[in-house]
N, C-alpha and C positions, 0 to 999 in steps of 0.2 A: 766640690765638683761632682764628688760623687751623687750627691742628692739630687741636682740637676739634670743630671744622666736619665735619672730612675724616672723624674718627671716626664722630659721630653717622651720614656718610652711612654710611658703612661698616657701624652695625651694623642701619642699613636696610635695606641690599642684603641683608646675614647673615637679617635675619628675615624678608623676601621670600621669598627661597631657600629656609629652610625651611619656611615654609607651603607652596609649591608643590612641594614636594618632599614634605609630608607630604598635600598634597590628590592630588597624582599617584599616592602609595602606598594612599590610603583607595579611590579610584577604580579602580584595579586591583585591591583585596580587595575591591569591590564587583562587580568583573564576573566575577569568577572566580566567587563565590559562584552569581550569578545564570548564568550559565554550568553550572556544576554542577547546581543545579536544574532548569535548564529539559533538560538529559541525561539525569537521574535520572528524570524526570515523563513522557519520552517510551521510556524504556526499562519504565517499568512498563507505561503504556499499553499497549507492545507485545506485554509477559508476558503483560497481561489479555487484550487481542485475542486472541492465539493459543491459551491458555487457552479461549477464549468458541466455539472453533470445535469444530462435529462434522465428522469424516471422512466426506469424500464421494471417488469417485474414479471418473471417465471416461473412456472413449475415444473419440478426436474422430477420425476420418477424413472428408480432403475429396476429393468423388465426383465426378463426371463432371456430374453433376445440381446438385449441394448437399454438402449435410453430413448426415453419420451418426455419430452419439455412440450408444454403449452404454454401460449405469451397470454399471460394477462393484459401490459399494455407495454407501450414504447417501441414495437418491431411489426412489419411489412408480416409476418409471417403469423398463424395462429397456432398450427401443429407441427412440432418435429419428430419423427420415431427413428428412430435408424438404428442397427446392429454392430459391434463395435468390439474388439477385441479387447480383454483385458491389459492394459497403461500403453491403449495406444489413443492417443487427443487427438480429438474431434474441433474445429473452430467452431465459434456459432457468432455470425454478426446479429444488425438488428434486420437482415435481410435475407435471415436462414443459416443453413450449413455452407461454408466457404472453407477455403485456404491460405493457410497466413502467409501465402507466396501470394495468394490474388486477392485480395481484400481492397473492396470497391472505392473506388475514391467518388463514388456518386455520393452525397449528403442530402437527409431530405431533413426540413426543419418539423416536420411533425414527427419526426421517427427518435427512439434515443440515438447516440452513435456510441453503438458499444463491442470491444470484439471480448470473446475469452473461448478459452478451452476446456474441453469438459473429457474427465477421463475416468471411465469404468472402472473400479481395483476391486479386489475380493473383499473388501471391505468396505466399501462405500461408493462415492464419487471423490472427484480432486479439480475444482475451479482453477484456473489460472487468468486472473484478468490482467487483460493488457493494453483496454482503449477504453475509456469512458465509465469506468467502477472505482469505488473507493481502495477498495481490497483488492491484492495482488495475489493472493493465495488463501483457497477455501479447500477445507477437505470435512466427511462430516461420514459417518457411517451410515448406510439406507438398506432396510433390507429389501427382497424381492416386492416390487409392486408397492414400497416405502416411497414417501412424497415429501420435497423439500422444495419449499419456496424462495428463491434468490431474488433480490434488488440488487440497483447500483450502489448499494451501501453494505450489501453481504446477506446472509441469513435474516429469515422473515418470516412472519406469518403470514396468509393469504386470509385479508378482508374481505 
């Protein structure tokens, strides 16, 4: 009786083991799956974003005064200068200098529709985009009368 005893625990332990062993394997094809998905859903997202964007492309130089952006293309406006406190943000749509209380809900389909903000620091500029750019945050050091060209994609060379 006694051997029978020892058996029964035995094929206890045996069918422990493999429940936890087949919950451990159902658990790991469940995170992989969910793993895969949530890659797949943020890679499309991405396509579509970038997809969703029209080319804009400026040139940002920081002056003695402020900042002076010239549009190469994508915006209503060709020159901006304006004087600008150190880290205090400036908007800039594709329709000029605005405010991100009043940001136009007019769309024109030849224009990009892009907003961001652009902020002086003693060290450079600091982009913030927030309507129509790939990039949510650009920061880049320029020295006085230093030139940096942005796209809807982020830093760039001027062709």
């Amino acid at each position: 009786m006694c051997l029978s005893g020892q058996t029964n625990e035995q094929k206890f332990k045996t069918i422990g083991m493999k429940t936890k062993l087949n919950f451990k394997r159902r658990s790991s094809c469940l995170l992989i799956a969910v793993f895969i998905l949530t890659a797949s859903s943020e890679l499309i997202a991405q396509e579509k974003k970038s997809d969703d964007l029209k080319n804009f492309k400026v040139v940002v130089e920081k002056t003695d005064n402020g900042i002076k952006i010239h549009s190469v293309e994508g915006s209503a406006w060709i020159d901006l200068s304006f004087s600008i406190n150190y880290d205090s943000p400036q908007a800039i749509d594709e329709y000029g200098m605005t405010e991100l209380n009043k940001i136009s809900s007019e769309k024109d389909s030849n224009l990009a529709n892009f907003l961001f903000t652009i902020t002086k620091t003693e060290n450079g500029i600091v982009l913030k985009g927030i309507e129509g750019t790939a990039w949510t945050d650009l920061s880049f050091s320029l020295l006085e009368n230093g030139k940096q060209t942005i796209d809807q994609f982020g830093m760039t060379e001027l062709n």
